[in-house]
N, C-alpha and C positions, 0 to 999 in steps of 0.2 A: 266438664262432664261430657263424654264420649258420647254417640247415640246405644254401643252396647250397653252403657250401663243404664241405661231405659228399657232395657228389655222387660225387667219386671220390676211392676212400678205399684206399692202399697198406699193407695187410702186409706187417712185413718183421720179422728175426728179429734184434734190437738188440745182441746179446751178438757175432751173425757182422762178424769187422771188412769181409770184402765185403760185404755189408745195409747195412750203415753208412757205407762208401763210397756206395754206390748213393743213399742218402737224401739223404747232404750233395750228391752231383749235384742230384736231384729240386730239393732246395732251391733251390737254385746256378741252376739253367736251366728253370725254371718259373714263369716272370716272370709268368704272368696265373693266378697262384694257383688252379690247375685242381683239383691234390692236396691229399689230405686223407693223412698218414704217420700210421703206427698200428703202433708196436710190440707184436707179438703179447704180447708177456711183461705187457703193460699189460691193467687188466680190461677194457677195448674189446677188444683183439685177443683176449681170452681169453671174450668175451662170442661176438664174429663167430665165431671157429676153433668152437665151440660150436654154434652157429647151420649153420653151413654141415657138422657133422658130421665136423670135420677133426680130427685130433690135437692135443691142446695142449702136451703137455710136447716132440714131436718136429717140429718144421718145418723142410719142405726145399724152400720152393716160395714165391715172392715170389705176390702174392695181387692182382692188382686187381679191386676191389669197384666197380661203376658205378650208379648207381640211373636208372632208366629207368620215369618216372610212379613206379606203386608199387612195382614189382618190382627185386629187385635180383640182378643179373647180377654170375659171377664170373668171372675168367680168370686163369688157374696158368699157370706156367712162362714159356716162350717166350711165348706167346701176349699174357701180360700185361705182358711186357716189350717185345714191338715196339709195342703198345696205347700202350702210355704215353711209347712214344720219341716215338711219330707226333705224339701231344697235346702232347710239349713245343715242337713246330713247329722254323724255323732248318732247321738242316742235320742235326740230329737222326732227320728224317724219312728220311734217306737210308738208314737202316739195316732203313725197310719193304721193302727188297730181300731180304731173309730169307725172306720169309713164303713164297717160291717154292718155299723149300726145304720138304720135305714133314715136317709136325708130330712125327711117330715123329723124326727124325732132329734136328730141331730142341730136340725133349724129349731123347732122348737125352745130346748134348751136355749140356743144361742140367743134367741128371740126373748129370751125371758130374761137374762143376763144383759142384754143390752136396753130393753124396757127401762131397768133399774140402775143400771151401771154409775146414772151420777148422784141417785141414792146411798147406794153402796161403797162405790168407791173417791166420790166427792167431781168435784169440776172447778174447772179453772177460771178465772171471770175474765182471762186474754187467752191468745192463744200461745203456746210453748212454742219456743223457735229453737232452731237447731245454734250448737256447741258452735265452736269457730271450729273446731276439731271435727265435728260431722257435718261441716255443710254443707261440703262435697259429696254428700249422703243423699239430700234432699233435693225433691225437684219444688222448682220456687213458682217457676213461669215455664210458661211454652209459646213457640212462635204458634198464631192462628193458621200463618201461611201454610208450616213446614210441623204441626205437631212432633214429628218424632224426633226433632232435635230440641233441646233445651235453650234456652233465650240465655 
């Protein structure tokens, strides 16, 4: 894996079967390999959730990571979710009509779907790993030295 294809690089929480819906979309309808998937429970996502000062053992909050020159920029909730509808272009893009709705309200919701999400949509008792066909998809590990190359 290139360091481009870490430019944008998705947390998400592998054990939630919605996460794990959500990923196999990204998969699915990301045809110019934009994302970079990163199951938290993985030492990458446990390196980042670290790094950004976030919880490891509790996540409620899809993550997108964007790197921007050196700096890297993150966006939680709603916000990283219409981010990355917009990037997967198609008709995807049609759901940036949210962004009008005001963020508190927009979190909310999200907050209330992720509260329940493994009521709702069940959970995994391991964590899901990626296809032999997607693996080249997912970041696994990261050097401590050199983060923005993959190990």
């Amino acid at each position: 894996m290139s360091s481009s294809s870490t430019e944008k690089i998705v947390l998400f929480d592998s054990q939630c079967n919605l996460c794990n819906g959500w990923s196999r979309l990204l998969l699915k309808y990301d045809k110019h390999y934009r994302f970079t998937l990163c199951r938290v429970q993985s030492p990458a996502g446990q390196y980042y959730l670290k790094k950004l000062g976030l919880p490891r053992h509790t996540f409620e909050s899809v993550i997108l990571l964007e790197r921007n020159g050196g700096a890297l920029c993150q966006y939680h909730k709603s916000d990283a979710v219409l981010r990355i509808t917009n990037d997967l272009g198609s008709y995807w893009r049609y759901i940036a009509f949210l962004r009008y709705i005001p963020r508190p309200v927009r979190n909310w919701l999200y907050d209330l779907v992720a509260r329940n999400r493994y009521r709702w949509f069940g959970r995994r008792s391991s964590c899901l790993l990626p296809s032999a066909a997607d693996k080249h998809r997912f970041l696994e590990e990261v050097s401590e030295k050199n983060p923005n190359e993959p190990v």
